[in-house]
N, C-alpha and C positions, 0 to 999 in steps of 0.2 A: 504493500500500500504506500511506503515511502518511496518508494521507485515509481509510480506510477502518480508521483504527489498529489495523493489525495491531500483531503484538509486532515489537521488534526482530527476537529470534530467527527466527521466519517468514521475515521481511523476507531473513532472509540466507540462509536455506535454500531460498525461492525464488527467487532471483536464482542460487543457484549452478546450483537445475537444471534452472533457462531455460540459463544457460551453457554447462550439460553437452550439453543438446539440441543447442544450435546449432552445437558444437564437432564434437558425432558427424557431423554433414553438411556443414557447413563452409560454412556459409549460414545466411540471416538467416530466424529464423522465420516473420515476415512472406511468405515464400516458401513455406514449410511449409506441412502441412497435416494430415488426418486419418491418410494412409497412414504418414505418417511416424512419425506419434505411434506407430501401432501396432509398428511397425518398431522404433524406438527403445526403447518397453516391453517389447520381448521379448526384447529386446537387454538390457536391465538383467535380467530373469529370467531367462533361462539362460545366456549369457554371466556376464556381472558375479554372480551369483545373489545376488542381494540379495531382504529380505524381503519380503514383502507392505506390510509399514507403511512401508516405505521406496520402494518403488515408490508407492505414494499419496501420498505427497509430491511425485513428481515429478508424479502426474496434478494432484494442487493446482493449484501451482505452475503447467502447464501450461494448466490453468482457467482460470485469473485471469488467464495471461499474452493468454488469443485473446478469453475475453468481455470482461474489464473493460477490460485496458491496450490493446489493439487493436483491440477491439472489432471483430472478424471475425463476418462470419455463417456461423458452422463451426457443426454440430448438435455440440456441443458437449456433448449428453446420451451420444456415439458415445462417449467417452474414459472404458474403465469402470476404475472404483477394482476392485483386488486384493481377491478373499478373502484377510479375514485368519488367520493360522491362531489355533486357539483352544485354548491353552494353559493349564493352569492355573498364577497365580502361587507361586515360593517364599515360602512361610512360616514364620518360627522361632517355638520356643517361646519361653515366658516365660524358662527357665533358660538358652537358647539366646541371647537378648537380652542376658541380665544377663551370659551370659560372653563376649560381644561388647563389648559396654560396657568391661568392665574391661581389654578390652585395649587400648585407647586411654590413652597416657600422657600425654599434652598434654590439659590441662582444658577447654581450649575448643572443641578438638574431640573432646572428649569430651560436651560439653554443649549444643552444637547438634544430634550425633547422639540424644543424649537427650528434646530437643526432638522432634526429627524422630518420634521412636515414639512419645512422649508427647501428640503433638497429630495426629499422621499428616499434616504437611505437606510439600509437595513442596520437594525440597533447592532449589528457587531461593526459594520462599515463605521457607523458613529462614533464608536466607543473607542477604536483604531485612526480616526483621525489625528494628523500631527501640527503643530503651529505652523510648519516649512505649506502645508497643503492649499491654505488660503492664499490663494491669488486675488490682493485687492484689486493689479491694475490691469487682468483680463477678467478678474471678476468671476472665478471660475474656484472649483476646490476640487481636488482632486484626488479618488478613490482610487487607495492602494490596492491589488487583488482582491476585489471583491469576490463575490459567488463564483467559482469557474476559475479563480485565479485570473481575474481579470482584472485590468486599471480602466477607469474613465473619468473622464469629468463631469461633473453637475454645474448648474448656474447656480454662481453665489448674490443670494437678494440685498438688494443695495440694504434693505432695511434687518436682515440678517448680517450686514456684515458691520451696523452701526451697535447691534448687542454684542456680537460677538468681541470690538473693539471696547465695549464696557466692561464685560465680560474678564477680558484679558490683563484692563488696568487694575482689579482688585485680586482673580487669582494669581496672574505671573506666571502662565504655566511655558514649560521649558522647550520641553521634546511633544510630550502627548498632550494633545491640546485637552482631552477632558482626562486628567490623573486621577488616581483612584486615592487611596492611602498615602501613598507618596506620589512624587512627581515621578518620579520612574515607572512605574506603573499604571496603565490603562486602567478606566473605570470599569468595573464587571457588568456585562451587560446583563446579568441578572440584578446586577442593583438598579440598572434602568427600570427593568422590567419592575421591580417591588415598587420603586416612586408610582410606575403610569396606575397599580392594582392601586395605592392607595389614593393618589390623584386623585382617581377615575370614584373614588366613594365620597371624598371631600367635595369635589366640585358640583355631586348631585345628578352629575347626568344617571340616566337611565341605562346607556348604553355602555358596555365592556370596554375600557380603552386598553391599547396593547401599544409598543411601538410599532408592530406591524398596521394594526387599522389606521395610525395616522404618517404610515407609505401608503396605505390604499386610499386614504382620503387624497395627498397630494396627488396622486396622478386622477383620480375622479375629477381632482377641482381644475384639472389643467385640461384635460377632456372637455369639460363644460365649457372653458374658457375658449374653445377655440384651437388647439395647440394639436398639431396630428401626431396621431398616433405612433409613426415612423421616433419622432423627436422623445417622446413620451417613453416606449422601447428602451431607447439607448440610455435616456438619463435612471430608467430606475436599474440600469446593467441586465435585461431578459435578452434571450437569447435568440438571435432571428433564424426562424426559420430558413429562411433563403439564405442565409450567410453563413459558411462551414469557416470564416476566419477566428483566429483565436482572440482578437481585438474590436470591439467595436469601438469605432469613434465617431464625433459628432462634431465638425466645424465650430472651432469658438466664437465665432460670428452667429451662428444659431444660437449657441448658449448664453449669449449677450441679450440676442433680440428676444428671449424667453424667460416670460416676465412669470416669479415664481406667487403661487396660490398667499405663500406670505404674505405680500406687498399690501395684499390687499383686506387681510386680518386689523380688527378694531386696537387702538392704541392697547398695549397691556399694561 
């Protein structure tokens, strides 16, 4: 898996459910085979009832554990991934954002979530942001590998980049633009996640707020606005279909003229 550089996170989610596999029968995969897989899978769907997106983790996982790492001659096409079910995401409004926002009293996390709708990046992309990333004078910030092991840029909003300079005159931060415990240190993006659960109870709304719902609100609110979808694509880093490159880019002339869902949120 490090040859093949998966992410860490992968790395650990597949190893746990090779583990899970081998624990349900209490033998060595290498003994295993296709019937068990199926046994096993059905065993996590109605037993254990776990999701579809989480049973295909374990079909992954079990992929890469018989073709690559074992290289078993198992028809290994036999091991089908879950329908996923197809749900539509929560999305707030704009007023809904701004009274989420305001109920985070801590400025730093207040202003990575800010980040987070203002550029629609995934709360680990956020958490890994550096000070060097902010381009005031193309106005642009720049994700280090994100999903896929990819870089791109997002547009940085004029009126995101006037907190972020507030931001910076009281924390001082050095390397990682949001530090965790120390300044050496990234913030945990499960500390994100606990601010948005308890946010999301203080602020009143009704609706779940996640880091993720408020990436799916910014590209909703950029849809609405007018903004095609090609552009929309590239800045939240998804993968195009028609394009087998390992890079997608987006003309920083486009990411200038692409006015972000922030701009347009009530004073906080």
């Amino acid at each position: 898996m490090r040859i093949r550089n998966l992410s860490l996170n992968t790395q650990k989610k597949y190893l746990k459910q090779v583990a899970a596999f081998a624990n349900h029968f209490h033998k060595s995969p290498r003994v295993l085979g296709i019937e068990e897989i199926r046994v096993f899978l059905l065993y996590l769907a109605r037993v254990k009832k776990l999701s579809s997106s989480s049973i295909n983790v374990t079909v992954s996982a079990l992929r890469f554990l018989y073709k690559v790492t074992l290289g078993c001659k198992l028809d290994i096409e036999k091991i089908h991934f879950a329908r996923r079910e197809r749900k539509l995401p929560v999305v707030l409004s704009s007023d809904e954002v701004a009274q989420f926002l305001k109920a985070i009293k801590n400025k730093k996390h207040r202003v990575i979530l800010m980040t987070v709708y203002a550029t629609g990046l995934r709360v680990l992309e956020a958490t890994r942001l550096k000070v060097s990333d902010i381009d005031s004078r193309r106005m642009t910030i720049r994700v280090r590998q994100g999903k896929g092991k990819k870089d791109r840029y997002v547009m940085l909003s004029g009126k995101l980049l006037t907190v972020l300079r507030d931001y910076w005159r009281e924390y001082r931060p050095c390397s990682w633009l949001f530090y965790g415990e120390s300044k050496n240190a990234p913030l945990s993006p499960e500390t994100v996640r606990q601010v948005c659960r308890l946010a999301s109870y203080e602020s009143g709304l009704k609706k779940r707020v996640t880091p993720h719902i408020l990436r799916h609100s910014f590209a909703t609110h950029l849809l609405e606005q007018g903004t095609n979808l090609r552009t929309i694509q590239v800045l939240l880093g998804h993968k195009s279909p028609k394009s087998t490159t390992v890079y997608t880019h987006i003309a920083v002339q486009d990411l200038k003229t692409t006015t972000s869902p922030f701009d347009s949120l009530p004073d906080l």
